[in-house]
C-alpha positions as CSV (number, residue, x, y, z in Angstrom):
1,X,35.3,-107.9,-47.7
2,X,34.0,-109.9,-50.6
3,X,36.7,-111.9,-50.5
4,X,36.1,-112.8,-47.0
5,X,32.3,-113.5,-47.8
6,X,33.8,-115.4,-50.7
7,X,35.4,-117.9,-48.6
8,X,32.9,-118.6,-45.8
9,X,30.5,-119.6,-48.4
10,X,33.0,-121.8,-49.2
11,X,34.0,-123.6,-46.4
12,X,32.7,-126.2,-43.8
13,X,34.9,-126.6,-41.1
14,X,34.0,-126.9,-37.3
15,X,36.2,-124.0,-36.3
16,X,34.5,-121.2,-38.9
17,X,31.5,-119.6,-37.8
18,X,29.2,-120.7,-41.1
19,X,28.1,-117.9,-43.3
20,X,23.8,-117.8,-43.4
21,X,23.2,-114.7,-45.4
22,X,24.5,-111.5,-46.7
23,X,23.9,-108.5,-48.4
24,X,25.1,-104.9,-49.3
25,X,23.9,-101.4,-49.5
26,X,26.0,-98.8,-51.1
27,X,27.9,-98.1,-48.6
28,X,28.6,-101.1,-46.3
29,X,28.5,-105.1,-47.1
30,X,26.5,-107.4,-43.7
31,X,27.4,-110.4,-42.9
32,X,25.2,-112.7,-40.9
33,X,26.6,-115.2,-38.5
34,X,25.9,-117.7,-36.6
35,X,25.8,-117.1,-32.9
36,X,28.7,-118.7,-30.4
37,X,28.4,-118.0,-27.1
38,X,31.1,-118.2,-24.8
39,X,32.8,-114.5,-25.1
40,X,36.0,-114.3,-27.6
41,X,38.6,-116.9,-29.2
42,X,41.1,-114.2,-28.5
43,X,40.9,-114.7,-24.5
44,X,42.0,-118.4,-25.1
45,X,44.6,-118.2,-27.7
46,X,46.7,-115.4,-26.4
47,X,48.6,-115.9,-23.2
48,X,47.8,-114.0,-20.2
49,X,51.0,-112.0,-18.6
């Protein structure tokens, strides 16, 4: 996961959610997002049979 937290610190691009904070207990590493509403990419990108 750090890797992942690594690179949307990184990067600005209008189709990544931007990165606002995170942190880590011993266990477990959060993430905070920013909100999109509209329900999931997934529904649009994969065809419907």
């Amino acid at each position: 996961m750090k890797v992942e937290r690594d690179i949307l610190t990184k990067v600005d691009h209008l189709f990544i959610i931007q990165l606002r904070y995170s942190f880590q207990t011993k266990y477990r590493l959060y993430l905070v997002l920013d909100f999109v509403n509209g329900g999931h990419f997934s529904s649009l990108s994969i065809p419907h049979l």
